[in-house]
Backbone as CSV, one residue per row, in Angstrom:
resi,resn,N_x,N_y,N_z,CA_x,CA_y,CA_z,C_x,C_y,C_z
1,UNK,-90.851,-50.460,72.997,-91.682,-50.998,71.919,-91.023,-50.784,70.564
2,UNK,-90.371,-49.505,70.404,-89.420,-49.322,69.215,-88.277,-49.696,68.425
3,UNK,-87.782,-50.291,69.677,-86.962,-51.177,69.637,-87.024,-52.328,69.504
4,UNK,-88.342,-53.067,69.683,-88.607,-54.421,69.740,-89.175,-54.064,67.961
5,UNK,-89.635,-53.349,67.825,-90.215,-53.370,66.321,-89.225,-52.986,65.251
6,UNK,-87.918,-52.537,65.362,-86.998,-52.341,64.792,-86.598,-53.830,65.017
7,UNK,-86.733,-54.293,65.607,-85.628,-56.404,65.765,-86.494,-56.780,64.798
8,UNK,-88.376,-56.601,64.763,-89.253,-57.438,64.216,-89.042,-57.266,63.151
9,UNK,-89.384,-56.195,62.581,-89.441,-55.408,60.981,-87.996,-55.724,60.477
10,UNK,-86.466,-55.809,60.879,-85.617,-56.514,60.278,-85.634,-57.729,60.045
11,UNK,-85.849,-58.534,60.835,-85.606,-60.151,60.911,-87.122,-60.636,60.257
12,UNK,-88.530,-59.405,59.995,-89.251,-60.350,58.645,-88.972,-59.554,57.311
13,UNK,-87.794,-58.769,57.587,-87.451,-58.901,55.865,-87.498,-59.557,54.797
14,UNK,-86.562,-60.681,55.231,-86.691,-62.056,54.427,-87.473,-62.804,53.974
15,UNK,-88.697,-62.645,55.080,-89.914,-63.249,54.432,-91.109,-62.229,53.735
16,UNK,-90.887,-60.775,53.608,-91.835,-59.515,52.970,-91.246,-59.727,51.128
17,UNK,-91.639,-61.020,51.029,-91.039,-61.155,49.353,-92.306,-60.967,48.627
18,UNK,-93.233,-60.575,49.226,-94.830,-60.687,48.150,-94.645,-59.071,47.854
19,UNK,-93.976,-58.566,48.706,-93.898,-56.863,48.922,-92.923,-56.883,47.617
20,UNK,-92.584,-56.092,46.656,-91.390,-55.185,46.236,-90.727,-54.638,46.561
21,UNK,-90.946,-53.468,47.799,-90.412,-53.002,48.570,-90.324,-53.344,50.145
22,UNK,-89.158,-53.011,50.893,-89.202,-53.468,52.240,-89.469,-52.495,53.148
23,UNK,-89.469,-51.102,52.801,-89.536,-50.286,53.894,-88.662,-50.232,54.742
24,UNK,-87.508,-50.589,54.652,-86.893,-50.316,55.774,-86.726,-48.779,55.808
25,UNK,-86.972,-47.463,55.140,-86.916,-46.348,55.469,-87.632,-45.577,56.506
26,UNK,-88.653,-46.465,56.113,-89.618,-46.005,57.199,-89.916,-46.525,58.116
27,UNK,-89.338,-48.069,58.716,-89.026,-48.270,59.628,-88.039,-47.473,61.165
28,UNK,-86.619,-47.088,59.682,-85.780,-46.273,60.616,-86.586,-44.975,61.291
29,UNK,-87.211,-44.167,60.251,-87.591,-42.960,60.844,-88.594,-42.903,61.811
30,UNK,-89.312,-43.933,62.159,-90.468,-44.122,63.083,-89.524,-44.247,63.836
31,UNK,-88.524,-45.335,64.286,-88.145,-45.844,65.061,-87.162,-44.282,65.974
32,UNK,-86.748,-43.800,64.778,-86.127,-42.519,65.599,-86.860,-41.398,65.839
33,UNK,-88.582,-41.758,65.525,-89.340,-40.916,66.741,-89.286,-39.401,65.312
34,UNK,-89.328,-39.522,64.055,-89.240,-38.627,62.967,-90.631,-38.936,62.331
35,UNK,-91.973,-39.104,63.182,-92.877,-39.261,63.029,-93.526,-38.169,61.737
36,UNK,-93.186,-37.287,61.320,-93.708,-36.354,60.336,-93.090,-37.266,59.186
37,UNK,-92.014,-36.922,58.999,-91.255,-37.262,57.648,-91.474,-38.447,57.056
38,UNK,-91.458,-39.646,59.019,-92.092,-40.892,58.237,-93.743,-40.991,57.572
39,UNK,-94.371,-40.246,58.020,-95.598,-40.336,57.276,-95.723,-39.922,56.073
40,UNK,-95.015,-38.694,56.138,-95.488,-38.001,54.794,-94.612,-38.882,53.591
41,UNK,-93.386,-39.447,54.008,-92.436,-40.600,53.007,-93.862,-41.746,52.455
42,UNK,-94.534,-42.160,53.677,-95.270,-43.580,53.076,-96.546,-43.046,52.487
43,UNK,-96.843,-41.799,52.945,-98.057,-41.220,51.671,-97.883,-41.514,50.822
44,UNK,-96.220,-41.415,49.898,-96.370,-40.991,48.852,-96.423,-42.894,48.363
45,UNK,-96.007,-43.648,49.165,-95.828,-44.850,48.842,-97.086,-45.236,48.616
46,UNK,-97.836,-45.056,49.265,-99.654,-45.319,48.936,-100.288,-44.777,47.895
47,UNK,-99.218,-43.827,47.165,-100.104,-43.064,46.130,-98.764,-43.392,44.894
48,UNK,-97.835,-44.208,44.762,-96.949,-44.723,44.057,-97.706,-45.693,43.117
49,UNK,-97.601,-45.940,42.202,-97.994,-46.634,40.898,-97.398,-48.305,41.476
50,UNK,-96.246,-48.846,42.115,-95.668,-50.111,42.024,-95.611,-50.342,43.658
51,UNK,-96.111,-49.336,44.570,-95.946,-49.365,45.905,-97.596,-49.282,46.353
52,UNK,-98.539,-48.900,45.694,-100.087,-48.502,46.169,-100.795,-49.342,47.145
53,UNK,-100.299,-51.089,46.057,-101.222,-52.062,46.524,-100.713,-52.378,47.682
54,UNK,-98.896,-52.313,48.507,-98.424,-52.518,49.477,-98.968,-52.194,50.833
55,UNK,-99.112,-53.020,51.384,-99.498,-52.837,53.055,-99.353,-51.949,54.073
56,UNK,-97.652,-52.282,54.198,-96.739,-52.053,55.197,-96.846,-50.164,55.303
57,UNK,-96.699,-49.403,54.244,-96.926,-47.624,54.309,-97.989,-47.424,54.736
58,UNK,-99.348,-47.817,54.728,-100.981,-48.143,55.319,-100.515,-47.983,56.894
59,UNK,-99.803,-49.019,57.364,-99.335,-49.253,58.832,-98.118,-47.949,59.383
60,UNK,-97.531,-48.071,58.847,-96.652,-47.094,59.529,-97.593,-45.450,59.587
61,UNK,-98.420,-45.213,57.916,-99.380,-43.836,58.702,-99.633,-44.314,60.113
62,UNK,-100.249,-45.388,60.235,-101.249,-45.468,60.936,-100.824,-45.193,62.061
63,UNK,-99.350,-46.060,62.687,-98.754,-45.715,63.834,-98.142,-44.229,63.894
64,UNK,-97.451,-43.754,63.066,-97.160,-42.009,63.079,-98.220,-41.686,63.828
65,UNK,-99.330,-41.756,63.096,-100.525,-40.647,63.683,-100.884,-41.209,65.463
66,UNK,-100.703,-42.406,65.688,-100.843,-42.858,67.244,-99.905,-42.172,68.216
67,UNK,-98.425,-42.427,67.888,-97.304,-41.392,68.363,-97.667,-40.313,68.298
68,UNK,-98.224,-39.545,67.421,-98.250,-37.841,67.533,-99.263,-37.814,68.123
69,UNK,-100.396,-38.404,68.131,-101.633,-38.374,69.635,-101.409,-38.432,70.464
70,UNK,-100.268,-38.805,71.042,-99.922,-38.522,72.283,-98.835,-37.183,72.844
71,UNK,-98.234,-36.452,71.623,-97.106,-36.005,71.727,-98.122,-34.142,71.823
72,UNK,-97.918,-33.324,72.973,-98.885,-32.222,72.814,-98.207,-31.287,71.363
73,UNK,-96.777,-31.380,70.805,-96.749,-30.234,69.905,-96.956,-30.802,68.835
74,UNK,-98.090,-31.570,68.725,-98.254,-32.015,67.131,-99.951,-32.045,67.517
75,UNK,-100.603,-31.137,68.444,-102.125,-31.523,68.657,-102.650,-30.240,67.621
76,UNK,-101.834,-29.203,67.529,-102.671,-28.013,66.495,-102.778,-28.402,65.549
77,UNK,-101.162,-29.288,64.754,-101.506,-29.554,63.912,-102.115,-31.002,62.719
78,UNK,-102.105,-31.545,64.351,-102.839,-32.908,63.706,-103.799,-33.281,64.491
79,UNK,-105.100,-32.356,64.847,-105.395,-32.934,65.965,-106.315,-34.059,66.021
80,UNK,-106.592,-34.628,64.719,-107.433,-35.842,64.778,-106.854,-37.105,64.548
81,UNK,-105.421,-36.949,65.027,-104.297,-38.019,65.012,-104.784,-39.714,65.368
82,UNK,-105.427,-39.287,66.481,-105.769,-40.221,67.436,-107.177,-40.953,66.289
83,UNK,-107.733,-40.344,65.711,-108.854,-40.914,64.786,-108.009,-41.300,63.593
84,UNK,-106.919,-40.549,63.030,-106.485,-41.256,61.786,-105.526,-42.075,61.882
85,UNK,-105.068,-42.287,63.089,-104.688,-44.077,63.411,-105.643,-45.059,63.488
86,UNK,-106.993,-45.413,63.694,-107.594,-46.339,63.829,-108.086,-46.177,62.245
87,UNK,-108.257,-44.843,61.297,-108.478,-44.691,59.822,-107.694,-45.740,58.961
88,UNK,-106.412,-45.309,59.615,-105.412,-45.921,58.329,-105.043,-47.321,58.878
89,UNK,-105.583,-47.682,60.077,-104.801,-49.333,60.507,-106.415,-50.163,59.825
90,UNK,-108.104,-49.457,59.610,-108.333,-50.060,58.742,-108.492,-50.077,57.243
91,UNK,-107.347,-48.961,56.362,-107.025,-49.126,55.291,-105.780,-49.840,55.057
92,UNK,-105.192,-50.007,55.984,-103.761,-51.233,56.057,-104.582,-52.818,56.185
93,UNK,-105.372,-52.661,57.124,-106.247,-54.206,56.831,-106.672,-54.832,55.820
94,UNK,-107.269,-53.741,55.276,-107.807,-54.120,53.681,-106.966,-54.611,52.810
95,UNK,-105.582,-54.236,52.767,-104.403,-54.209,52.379,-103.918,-55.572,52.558
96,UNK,-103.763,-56.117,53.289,-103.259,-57.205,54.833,-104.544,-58.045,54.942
97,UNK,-105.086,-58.592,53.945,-106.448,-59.278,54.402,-106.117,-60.630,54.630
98,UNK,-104.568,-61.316,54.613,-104.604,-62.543,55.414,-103.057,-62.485,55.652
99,UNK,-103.541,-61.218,56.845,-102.619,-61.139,57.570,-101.019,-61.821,57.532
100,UNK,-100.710,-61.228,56.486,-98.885,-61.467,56.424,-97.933,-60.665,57.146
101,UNK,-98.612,-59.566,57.868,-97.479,-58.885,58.450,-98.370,-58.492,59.758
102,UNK,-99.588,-58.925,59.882,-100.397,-58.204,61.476,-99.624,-58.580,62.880
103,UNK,-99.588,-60.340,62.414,-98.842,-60.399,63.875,-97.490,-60.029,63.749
104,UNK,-96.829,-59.531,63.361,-95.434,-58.884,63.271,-95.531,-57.576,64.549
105,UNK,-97.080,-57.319,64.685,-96.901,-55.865,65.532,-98.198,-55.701,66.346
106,UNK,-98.011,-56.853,67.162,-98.825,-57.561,68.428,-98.854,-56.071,69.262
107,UNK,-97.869,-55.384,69.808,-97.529,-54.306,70.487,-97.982,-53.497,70.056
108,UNK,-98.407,-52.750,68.565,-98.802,-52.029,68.466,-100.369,-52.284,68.347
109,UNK,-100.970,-53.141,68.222,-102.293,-53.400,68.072,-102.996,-53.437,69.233
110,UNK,-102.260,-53.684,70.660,-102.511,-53.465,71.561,-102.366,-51.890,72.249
111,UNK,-101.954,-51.735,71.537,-101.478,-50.063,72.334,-102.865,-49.115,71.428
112,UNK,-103.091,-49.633,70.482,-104.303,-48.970,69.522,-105.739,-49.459,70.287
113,UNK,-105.459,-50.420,70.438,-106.831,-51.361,70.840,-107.593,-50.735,72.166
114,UNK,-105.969,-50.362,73.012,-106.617,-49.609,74.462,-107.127,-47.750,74.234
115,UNK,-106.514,-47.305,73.427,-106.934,-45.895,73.238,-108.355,-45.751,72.091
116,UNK,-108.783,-46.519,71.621,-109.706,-46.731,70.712,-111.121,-47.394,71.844
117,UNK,-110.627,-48.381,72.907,-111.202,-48.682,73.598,-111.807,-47.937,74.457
118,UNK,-110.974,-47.455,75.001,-111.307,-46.226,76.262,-111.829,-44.863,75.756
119,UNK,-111.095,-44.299,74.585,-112.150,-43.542,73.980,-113.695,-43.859,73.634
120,UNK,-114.010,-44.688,73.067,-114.802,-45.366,73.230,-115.960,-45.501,74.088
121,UNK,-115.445,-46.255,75.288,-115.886,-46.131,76.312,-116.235,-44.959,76.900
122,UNK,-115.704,-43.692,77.175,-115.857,-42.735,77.309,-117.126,-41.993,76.739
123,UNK,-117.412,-42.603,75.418,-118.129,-41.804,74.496,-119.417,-42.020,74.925
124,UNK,-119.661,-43.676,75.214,-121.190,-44.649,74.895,-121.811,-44.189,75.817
125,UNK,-121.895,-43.530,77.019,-122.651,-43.625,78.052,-123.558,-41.832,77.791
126,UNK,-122.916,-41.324,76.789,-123.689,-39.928,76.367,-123.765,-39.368,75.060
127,UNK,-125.386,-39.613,75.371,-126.142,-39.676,74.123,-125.790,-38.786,72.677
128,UNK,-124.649,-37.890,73.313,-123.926,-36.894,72.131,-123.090,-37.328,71.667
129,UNK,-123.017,-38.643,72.229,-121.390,-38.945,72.161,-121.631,-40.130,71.463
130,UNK,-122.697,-40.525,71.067,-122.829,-42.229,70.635,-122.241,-42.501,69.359
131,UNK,-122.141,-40.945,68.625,-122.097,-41.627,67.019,-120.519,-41.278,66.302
132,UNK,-119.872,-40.586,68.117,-118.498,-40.654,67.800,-117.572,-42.019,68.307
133,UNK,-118.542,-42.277,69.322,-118.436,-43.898,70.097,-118.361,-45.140,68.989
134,UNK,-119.359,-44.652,67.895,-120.115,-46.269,66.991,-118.506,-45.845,66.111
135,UNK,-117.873,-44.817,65.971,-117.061,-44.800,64.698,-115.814,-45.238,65.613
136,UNK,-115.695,-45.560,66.338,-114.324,-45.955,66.925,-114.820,-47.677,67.324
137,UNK,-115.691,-48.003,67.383,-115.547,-49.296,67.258,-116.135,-50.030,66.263
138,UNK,-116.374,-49.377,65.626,-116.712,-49.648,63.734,-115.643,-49.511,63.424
139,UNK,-114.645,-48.824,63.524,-113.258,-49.010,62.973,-112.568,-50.031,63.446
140,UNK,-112.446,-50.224,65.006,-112.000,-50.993,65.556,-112.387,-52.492,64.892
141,UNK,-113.661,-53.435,64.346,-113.880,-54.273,64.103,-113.508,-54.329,63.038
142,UNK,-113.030,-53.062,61.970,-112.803,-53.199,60.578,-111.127,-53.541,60.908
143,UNK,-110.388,-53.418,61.398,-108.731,-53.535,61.286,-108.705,-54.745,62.058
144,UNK,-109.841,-54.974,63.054,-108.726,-56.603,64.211,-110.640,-56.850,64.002
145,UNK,-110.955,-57.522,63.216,-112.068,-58.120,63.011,-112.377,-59.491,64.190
146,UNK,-111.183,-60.053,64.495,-111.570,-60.937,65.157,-111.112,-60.432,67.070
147,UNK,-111.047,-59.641,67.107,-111.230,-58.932,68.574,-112.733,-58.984,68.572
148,UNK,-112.996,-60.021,69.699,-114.405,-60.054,70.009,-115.250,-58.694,70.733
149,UNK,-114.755,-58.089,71.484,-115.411,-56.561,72.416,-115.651,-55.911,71.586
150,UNK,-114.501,-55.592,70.694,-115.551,-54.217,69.760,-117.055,-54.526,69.437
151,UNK,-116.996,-55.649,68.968,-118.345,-56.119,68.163,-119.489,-56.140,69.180
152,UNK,-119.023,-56.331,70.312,-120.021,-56.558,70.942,-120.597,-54.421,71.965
153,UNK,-119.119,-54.331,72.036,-119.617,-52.518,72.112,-120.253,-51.926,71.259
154,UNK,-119.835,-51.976,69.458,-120.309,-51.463,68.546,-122.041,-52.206,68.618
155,UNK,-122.392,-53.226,69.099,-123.908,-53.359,69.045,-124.728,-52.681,69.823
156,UNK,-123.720,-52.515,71.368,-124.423,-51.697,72.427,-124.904,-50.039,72.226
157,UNK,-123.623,-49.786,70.814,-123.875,-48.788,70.679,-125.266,-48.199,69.563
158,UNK,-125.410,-49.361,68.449,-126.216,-49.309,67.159,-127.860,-49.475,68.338
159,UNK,-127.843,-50.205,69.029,-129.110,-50.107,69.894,-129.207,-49.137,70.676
160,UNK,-128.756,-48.594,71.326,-129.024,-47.206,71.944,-129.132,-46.221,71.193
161,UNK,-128.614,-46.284,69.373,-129.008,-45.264,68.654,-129.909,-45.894,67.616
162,UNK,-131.047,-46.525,68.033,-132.575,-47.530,67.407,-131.694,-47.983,66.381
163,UNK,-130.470,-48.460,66.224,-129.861,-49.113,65.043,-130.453,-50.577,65.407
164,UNK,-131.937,-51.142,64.993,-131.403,-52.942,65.848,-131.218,-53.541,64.572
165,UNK,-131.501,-53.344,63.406,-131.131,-54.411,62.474,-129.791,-54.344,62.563
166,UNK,-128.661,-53.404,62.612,-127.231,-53.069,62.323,-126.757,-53.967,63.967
167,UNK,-127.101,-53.848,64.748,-126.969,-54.628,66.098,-126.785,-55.800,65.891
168,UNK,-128.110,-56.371,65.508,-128.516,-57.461,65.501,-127.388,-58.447,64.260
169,UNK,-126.822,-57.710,63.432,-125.864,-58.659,62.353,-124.653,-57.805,63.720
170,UNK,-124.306,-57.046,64.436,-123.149,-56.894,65.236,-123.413,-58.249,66.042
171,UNK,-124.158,-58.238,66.661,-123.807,-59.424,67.677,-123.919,-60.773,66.883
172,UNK,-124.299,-60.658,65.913,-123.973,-62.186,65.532,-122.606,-62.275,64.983
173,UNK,-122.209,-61.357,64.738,-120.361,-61.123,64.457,-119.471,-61.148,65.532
174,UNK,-120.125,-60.951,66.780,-119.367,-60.900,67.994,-119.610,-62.705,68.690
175,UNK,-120.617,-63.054,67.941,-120.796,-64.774,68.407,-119.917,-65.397,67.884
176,UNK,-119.299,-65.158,66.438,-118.399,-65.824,65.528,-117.229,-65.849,66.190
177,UNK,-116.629,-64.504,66.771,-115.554,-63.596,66.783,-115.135,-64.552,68.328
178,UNK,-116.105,-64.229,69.447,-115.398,-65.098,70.576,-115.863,-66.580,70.473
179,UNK,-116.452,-67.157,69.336,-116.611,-68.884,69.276,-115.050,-68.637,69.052
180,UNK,-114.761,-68.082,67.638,-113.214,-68.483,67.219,-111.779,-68.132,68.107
181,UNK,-112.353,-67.172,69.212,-111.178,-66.717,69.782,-110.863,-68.328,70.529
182,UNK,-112.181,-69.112,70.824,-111.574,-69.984,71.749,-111.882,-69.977,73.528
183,UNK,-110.417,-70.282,73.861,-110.713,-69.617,75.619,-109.792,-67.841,75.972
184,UNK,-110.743,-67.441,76.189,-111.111,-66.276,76.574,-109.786,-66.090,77.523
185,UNK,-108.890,-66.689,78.045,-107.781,-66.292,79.338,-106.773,-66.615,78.327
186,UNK,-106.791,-67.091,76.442,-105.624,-66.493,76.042,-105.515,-65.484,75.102
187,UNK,-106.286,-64.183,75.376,-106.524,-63.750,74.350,-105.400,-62.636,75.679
188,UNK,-105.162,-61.389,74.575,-104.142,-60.424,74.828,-105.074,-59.758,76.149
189,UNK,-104.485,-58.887,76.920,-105.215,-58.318,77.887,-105.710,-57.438,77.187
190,UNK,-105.751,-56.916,76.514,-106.277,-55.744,76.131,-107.592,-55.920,75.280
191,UNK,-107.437,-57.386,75.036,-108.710,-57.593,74.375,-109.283,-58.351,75.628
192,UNK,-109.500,-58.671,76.852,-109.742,-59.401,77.610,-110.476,-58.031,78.368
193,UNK,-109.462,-57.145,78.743,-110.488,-55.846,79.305,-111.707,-55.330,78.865
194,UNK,-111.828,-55.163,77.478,-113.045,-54.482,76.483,-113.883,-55.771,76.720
195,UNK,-113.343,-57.111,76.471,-114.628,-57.850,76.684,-115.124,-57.777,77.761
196,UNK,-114.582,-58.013,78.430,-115.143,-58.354,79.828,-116.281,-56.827,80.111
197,UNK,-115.343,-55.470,79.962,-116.565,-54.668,80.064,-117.570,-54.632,78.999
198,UNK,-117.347,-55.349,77.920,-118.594,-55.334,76.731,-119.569,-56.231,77.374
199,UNK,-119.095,-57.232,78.452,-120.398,-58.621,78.722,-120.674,-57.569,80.173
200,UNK,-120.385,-56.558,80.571,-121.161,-56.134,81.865,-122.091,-55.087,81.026
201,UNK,-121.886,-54.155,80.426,-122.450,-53.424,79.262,-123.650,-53.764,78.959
202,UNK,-122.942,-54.974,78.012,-124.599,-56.358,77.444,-125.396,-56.169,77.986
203,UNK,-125.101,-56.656,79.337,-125.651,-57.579,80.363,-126.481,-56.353,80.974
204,UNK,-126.353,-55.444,81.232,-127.083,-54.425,82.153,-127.865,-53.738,81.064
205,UNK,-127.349,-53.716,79.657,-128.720,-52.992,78.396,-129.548,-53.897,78.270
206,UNK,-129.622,-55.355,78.547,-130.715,-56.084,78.185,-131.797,-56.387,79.568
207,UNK,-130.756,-56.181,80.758,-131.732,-56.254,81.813,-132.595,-55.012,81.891
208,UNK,-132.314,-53.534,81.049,-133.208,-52.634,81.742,-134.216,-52.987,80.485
209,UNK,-134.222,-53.666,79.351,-134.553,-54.218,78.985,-136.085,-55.742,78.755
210,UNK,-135.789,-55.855,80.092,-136.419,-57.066,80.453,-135.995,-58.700,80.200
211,UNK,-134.871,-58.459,79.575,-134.043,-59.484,78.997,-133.234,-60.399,79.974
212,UNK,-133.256,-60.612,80.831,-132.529,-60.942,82.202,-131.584,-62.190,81.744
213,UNK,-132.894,-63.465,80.990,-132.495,-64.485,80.846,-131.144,-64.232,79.714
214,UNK,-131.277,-63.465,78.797,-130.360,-63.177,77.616,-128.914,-62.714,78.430
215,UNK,-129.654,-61.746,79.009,-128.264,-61.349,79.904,-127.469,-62.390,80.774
216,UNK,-128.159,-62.826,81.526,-127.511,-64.166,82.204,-126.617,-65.514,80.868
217,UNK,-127.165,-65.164,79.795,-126.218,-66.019,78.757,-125.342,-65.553,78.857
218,UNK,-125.258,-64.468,78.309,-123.972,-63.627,77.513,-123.164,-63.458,78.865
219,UNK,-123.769,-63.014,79.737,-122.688,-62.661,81.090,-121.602,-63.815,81.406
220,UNK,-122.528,-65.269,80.836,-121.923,-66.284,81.120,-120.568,-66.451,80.321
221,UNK,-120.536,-65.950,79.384,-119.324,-66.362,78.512,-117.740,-65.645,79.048
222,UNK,-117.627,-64.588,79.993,-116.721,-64.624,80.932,-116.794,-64.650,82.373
223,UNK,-117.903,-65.608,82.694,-117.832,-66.382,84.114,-117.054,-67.344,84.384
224,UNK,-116.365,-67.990,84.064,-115.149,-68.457,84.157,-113.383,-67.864,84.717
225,UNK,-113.784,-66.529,84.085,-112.769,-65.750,83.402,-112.250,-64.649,84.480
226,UNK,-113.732,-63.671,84.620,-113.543,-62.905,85.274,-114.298,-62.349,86.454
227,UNK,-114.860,-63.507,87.305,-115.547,-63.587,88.360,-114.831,-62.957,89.456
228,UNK,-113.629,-63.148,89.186,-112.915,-62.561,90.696,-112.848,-60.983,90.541
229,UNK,-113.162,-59.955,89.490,-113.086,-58.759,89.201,-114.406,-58.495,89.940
230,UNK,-113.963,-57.371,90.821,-115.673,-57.167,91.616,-116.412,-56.100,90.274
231,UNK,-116.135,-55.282,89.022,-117.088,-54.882,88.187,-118.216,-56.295,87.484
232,UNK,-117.584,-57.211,87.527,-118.298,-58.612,86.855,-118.818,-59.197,87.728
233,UNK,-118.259,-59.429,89.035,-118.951,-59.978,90.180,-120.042,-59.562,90.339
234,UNK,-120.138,-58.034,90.340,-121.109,-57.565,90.912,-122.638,-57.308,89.660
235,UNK,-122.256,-57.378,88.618,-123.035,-57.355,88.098,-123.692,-58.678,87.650
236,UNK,-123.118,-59.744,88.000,-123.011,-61.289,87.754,-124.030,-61.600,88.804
237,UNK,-123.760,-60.854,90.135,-124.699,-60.927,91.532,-126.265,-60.533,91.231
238,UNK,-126.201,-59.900,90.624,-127.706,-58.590,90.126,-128.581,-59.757,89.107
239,UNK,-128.222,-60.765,88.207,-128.965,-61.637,87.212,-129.645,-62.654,88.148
């Protein structure tokens, strides 16, 4: 992946002309796995007078801190790594609000998308865990806004914690989000997994619910897609 993002990040040099700076410093040092130095270098770029408003230092925190979440001798001392990557990829968004450099790092948005996901997931199903659950896919919708699953997890989650007005504008953000994705078999896998478990999710909070018919909508929108998965089958069988 480091290598493919060292080809990317050179060859859109040429076109990072809205930038002042190119970063290639902190390209190199990520790339050679100098995950400290590169972060603490693009801090200062975020807190620079002619570098602040720039994007690209937003993103590279963001990935440092993903690398050292996985790495065990950096857990004492960073151990909320794994949270201040999904922090700073949505203060790089804000940054990046029409997307001049997002798809440049398809790979890494996917590699964020699944540990944000599955944490996530992990969280929603206990009740202690809901309001560390709602902040990982409240973040998640703030950096890849148009990834349809978060939106639709982050509602599952605002209703199980009596959030329904905050729900209720989530799922109408998650109606926007997969109208615009389109068809659903070309979206990245990683956004194809979270949905698919966000419409079994849906689908089983509105049936205990009494909602059957609602559920049978929403279930519908990856019946096409992912019928042959026996978690969707089977809950597809139950409406």
């Amino acid at each position: 992946m480091k290598t493919l993002l060292l080809s990317v990040g050179l060859l859109a040099t040429v076109t990072i002309q809205a930038q002042k700076h190119v970063y290639e410093d902190l390209l190199v040092m990520y790339v050679d796995e100098k995950y400290e130095k590169c972060m603490e270098k693009a801090l200062t770029y975020t807190e620079g007078d002619e570098t602040k408003k720039d994007a690209l230092p937003f993103l590279y925190i963001s990935m440092c801190n993903y690398e050292m979440a996985k790495i065990e001798k950096y857990a004492v001392d960073y151990p909320k790594a794994g949270r201040d990557a999904m922090k700073w990829a949505e203060k790089y968004r804000k940054k990046d609000k029409e997307k001049e450099f997002f798809n440049n790092y398809e790979d890494y948005w996917a590699s964020l998308n699944t540990m944000a996901g599955e944490t996530g997931e992990n969280l929603i199903d206990d009740p202690k865990g809901l309001s560390k659950a709602k902040a990982n896919f409240d973040a998640m919708t703030s950096y890849y806004p148009e990834n349809p699953g978060p939106w639709l997890m982050l509602a599952i989650v605002q209703y199980k914690s009596n959030l329904a007005k905050e729900g209720d504008l989530s799922i109408g953000s998650f109606d926007k989000a997969v109208a615009n994705a389109g068809d659903i078999k070309t979206l990245p896998k990683d956004q194809q997994k979270l949905l698919k478990n966000a419409l079994i999710r849906y689908a089983d909070y509105l049936i205990s619910k009494g909602q059957r018919d609602k559920a049978r909508k929403y279930a519908a929108i990856g019946k096409d897609v992912f019928m042959e998965e026996p978690d969707f089958k089977g809950m597809w069988d139950t409406l």
